[in-house]
N, C-alpha and C positions, 0 to 999 in steps of 0.2 A: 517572696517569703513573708513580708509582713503585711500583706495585703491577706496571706492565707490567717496568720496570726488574730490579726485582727476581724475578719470572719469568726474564728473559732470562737472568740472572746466576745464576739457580739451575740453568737447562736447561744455559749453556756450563760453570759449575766440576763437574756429574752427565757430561756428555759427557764435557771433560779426565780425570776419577776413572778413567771407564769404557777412555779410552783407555792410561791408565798402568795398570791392572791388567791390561789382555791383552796392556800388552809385555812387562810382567814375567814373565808366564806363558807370554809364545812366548822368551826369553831363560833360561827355567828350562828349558824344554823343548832347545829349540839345545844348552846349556850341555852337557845330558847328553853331545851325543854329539862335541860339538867342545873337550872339556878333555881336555889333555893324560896321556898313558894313564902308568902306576906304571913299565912293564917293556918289554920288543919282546913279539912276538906272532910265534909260532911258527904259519903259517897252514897247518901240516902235522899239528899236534898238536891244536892251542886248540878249543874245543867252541862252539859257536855263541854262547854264553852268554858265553864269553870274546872271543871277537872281536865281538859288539853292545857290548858294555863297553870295549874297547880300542881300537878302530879309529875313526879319524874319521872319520863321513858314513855309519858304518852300521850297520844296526836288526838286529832278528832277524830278519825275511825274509833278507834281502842275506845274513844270520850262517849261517843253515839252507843258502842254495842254495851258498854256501861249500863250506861240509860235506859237500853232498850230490854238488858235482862230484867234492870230494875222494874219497869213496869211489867214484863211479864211473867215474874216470878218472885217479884214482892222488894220486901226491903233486905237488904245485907245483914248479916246479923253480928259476921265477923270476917277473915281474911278466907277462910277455908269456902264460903260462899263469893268473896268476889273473887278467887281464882278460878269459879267455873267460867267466867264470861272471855268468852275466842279473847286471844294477844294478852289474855294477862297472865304472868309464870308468878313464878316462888318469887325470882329475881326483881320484877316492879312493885310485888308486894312489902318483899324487904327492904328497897330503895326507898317507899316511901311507908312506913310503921309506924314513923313519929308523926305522921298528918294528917292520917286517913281516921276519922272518926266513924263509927255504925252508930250514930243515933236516929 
């Protein structure tokens, strides 16, 4: 009987362990891209590298195809222009409003 007990009690505090180390690591990971950025973000200038670092909700995909509308259809003028480029919605626009500069 407590040889069964203490199984039980080994197998749930190894689950709870296993469960707080993959929040911390999906909250390390989140953190990167939902902490608050140093400066605005010139999304006419910033190199993909700069905008996956600064922008909140977006990686270097999203950073590259950025970039990549930018050169091939110029500069942003405003939000209604960088929502046409693939993975950006209304939602990462309005995440980040206060940083995103078109100059």
């Amino acid at each position: 009987m407590i040889k069964r007990l203490l199984t039980v009690l080994i197998l749930i505090s190894g689950i709870y362990h296993i469960n707080v180390i993959a929040e911390e690591k999906m909250m390390d990971t989140m953190g990167k891209n939902m902490q608050e950025p140093m400066s605005k973000v010139n999304v006419n200038t910033a190199s993909a590298e700069e905008l996956s670092t600064n922008l909140n909700g977006v990686g270097e995909i999203t950073a590259q195809e950025i970039v990549a509308y930018r050169k091939s259809k110029g500069k942003f003028k405003n939000a209604d222009d960088l929502i046409e480029v693939k993975n950006i919605g209304e939602w990462t626009i309005k995440r980040n409003k206060d940083i995103i500069v078109y100059e």
